[in-house]
C-alpha positions as CSV (number, residue, x, y, z in Angstrom):
1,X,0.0,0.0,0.0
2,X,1.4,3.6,-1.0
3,X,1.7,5.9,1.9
4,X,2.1,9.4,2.6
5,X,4.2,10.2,5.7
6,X,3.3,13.6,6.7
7,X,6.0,14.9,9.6
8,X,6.3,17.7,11.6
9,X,9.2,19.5,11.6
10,X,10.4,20.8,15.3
11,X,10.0,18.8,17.9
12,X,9.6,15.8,15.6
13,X,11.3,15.1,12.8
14,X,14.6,17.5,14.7
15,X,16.5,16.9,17.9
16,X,16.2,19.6,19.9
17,X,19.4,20.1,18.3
18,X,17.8,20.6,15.2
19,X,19.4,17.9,13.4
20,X,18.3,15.4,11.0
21,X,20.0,12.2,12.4
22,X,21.4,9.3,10.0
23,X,18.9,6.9,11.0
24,X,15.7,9.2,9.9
25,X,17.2,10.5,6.7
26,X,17.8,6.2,6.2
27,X,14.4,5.8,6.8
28,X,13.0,8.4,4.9
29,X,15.2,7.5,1.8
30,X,13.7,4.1,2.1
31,X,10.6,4.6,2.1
32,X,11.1,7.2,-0.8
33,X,12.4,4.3,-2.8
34,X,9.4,2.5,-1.9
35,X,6.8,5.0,-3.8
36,X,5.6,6.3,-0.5
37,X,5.4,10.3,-0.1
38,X,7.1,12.2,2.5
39,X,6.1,15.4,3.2
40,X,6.9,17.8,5.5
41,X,3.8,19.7,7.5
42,X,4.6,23.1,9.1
43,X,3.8,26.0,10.9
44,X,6.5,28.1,9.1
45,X,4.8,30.2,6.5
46,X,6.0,29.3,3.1
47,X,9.1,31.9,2.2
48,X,10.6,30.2,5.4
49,X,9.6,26.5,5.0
50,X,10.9,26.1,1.3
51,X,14.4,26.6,2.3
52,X,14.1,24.1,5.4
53,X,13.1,21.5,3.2
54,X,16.0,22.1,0.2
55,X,18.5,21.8,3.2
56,X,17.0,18.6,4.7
57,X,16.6,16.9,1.1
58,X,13.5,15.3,1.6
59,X,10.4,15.5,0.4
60,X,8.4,16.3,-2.8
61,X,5.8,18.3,-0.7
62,X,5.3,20.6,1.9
63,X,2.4,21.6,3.6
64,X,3.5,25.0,5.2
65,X,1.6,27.9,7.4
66,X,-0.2,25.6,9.3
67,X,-2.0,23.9,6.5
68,X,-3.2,27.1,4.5
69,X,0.0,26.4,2.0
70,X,0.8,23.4,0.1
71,X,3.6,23.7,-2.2
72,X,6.0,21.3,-4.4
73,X,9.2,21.8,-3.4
74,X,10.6,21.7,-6.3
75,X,9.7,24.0,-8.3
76,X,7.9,26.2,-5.7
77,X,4.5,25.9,-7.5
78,X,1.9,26.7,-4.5
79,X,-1.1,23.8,-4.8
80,X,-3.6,25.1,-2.5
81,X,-3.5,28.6,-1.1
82,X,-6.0,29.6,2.3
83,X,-6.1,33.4,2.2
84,X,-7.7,36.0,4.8
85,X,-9.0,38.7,2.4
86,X,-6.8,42.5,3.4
87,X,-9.8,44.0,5.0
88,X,-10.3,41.0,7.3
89,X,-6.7,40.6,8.1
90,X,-6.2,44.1,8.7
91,X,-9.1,44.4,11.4
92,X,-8.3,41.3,13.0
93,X,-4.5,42.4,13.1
94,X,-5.8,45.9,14.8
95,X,-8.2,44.0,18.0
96,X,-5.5,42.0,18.5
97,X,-3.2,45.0,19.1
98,X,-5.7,46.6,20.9
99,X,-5.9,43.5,23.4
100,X,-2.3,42.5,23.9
101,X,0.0,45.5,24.2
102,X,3.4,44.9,22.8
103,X,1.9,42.2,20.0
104,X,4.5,41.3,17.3
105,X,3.5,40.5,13.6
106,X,5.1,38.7,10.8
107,X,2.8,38.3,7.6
108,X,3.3,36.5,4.3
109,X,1.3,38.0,1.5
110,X,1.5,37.6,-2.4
111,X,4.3,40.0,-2.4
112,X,6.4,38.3,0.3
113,X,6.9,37.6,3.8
114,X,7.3,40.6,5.6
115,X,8.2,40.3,9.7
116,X,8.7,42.6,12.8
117,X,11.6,42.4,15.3
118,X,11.3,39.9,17.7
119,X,10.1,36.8,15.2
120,X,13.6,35.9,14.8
121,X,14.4,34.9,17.9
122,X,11.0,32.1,18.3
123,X,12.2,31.1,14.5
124,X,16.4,31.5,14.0
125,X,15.5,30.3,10.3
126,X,14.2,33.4,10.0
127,X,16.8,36.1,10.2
128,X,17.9,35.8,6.8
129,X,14.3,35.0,5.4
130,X,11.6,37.9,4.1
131,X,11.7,41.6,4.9
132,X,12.4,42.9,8.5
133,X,10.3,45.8,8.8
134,X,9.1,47.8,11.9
135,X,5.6,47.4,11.2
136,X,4.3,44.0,9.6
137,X,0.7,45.2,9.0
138,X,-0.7,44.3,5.8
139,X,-2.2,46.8,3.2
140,X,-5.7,46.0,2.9
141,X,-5.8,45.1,-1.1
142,X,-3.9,42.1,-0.4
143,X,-4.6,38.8,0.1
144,X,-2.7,37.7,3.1
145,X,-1.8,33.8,3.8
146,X,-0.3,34.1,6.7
147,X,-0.3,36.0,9.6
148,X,1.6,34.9,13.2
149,X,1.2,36.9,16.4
150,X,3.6,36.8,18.7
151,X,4.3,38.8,22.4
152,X,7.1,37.8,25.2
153,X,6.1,37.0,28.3
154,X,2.7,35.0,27.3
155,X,2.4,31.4,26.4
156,X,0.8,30.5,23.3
157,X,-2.4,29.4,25.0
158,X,-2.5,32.3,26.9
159,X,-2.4,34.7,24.2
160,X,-5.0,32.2,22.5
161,X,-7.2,32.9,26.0
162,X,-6.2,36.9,24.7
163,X,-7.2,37.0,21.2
164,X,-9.7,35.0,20.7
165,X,-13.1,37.1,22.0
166,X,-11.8,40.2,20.4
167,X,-11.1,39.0,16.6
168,X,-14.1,39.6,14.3
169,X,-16.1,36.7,12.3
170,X,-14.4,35.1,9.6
171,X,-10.6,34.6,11.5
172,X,-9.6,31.7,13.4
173,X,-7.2,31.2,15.6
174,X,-4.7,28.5,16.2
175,X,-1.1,27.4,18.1
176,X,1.2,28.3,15.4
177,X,3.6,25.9,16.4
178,X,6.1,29.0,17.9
179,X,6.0,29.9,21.7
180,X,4.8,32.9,22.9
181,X,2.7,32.6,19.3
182,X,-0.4,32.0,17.5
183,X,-1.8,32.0,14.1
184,X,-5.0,34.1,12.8
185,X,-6.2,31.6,9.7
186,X,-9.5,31.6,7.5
187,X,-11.7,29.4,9.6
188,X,-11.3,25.7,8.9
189,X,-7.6,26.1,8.2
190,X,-5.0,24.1,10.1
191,X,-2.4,20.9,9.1
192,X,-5.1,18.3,8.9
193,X,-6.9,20.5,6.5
194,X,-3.3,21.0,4.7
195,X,-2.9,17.0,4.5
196,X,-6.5,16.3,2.9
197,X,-5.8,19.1,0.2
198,X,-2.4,17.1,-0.5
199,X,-3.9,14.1,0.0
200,X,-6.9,14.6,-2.8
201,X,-4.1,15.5,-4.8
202,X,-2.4,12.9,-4.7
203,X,-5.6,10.0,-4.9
204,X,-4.9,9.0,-1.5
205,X,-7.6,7.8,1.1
206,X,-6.6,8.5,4.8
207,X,-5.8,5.3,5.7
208,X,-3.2,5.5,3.4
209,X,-1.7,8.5,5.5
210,X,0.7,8.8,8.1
211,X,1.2,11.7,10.2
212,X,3.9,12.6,13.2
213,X,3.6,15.4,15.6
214,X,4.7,16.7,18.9
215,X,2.4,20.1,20.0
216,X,-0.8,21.4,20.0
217,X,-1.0,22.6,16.2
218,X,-0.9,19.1,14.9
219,X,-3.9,17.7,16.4
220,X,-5.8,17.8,13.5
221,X,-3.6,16.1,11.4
222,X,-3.0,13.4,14.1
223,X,-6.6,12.7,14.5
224,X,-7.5,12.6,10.8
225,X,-4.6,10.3,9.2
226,X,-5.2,6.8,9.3
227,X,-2.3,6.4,11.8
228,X,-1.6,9.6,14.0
229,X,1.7,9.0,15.5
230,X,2.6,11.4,18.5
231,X,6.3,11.6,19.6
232,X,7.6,10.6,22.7
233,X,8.4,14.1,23.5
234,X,5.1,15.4,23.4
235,X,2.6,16.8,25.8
236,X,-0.1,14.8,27.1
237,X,-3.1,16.3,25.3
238,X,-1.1,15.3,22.4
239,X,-0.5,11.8,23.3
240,X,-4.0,11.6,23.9
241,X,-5.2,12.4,20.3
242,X,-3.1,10.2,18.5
243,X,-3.1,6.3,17.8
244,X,0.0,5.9,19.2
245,X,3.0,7.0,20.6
246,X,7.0,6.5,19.5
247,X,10.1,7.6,21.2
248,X,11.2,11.4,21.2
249,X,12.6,13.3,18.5
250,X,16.2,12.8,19.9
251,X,15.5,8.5,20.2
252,X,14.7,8.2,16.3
253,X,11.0,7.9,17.1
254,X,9.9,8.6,13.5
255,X,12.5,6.0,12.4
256,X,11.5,3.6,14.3
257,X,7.8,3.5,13.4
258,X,9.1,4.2,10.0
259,X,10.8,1.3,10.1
260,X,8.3,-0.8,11.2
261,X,5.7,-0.1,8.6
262,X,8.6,-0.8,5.4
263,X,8.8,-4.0,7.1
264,X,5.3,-4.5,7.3
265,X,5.2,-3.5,3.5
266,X,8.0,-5.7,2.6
267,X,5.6,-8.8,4.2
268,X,2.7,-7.8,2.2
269,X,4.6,-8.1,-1.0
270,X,6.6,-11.4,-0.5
271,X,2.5,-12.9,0.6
């Protein structure tokens, strides 16, 4: 059976080194050589994600943003686009403001990916990524795809607790994946929604889907793949959601289930 693998980056795919270690890019390769996808499902935005997954080497997809980007990676070409119209954006952006003094802002619109001092420090990837600006707010006549709110000193379910009653109808919220952060999306938008656009695309049923994560922005994806795989890392709400659990992200956890399942592929075919 083909599968798409579907992995999170931080936190699951990285040690909390960041490294990709030998035994998951052996893994990956193999299952590659298989016919089985890999993609890689994120909360950067798109501008940042694109150059993660050239330096890894793996994967011919990424689901970026959160799930309102899927991309190729190698051409770039963008598959399936969630956008906040300007106006929206805008007014949501401005409540937020209003509710959190000291709110940061990085945005990714048509015209690039455009962010406010402070982002670089929840994502390092970042410094040399987009536009450093001193104020991130986007002009209404665009489309924006992605917009992250970030503050120090609040933790990204307390700045959820913040936002959410003050943002008008039409904006979600969700765990962006960064501390101290959360995204504003269209409603409906999130990685699980990312992985059945990629999924349709590909002529893949569920089942057929595997999907690793470690925090709170990849329940969704967890819960809707055939085989939600949470990391041994993880929180407990997490753990909770998924159908099972594998060692941490510095043990080879998504090796070893990796692992597992090219054997159990390997048995099908010799039956």
């Amino acid at each position: 059976m083909t599968r798409l693998l579907a992995l999170d980056v931080d936190g699951t795919l990285l040690t909390s080194a960041e490294a990709l270690t030998d035994r998951n890019r052996r893994a990956l390769t193999r299952a590659e050589g298989a016919g089985w996808h890999v993609a890689l499902v994120t909360g950067r935005p798109l501008p940042i994600a694109l150059p993660v997954v050239h330096d890894l080497g793996l994967g011919r997809y990424v689901v970026a943003a959160n799930g309102a980007t899927v991309a190729d990676t190698g051409t770039g070409t963008v598959l399936y686009q969630a956008s906040l119209p300007g106006p929206v954006a805008v007014d949501a952006i401005l409540r937020a403001r209003r509710a959190v003094p000291g709110l940061g802002l990085a945005v990714t619109t048509a015209t690039g990916f455009f962010r406010e001092a402070g982002f670089e420090t929840l994502a390092p990837l970042s410094r040399t990524e987009g536009v450093a600006v001193a104020d991130a707010l986007p002009d209404p006549t665009e489309a924006v795809h992605s917009v992250v709110v970030f503050v120090d000193g609040l933790d990204s379910l307390a700045l959820l607790a913040e936002i959410t009653p003050v943002l008008p109808e039409g904006v979600a919220v969700t765990p962006s994946g960064l501390p101290g952060s959360v995204e504003l999306t269209a409603p409906g938008v999130h990685k699980g929604r990312g992985l059945v656009e990629l999924s349709e695309r590909l002529g893949l049923h569920r089942k057929q889907v595997v999907a690793f994560g470690d925090g709170l922005n990849d329940h969704e994806m967890l819960t809707w793949a055939g085989l939600g795989v949470a990391m041994g890392n993880a929180g407990p709400e997490t753990k909770a959601v998924a159908d099972e659990v594998t060692a941490s992200n510095d043990e080879d956890g998504v090796a070893i289930v990796v692992e597992r399942l090219l054997a159990e592929h390997a048995g099908e075919g010799e039956r």
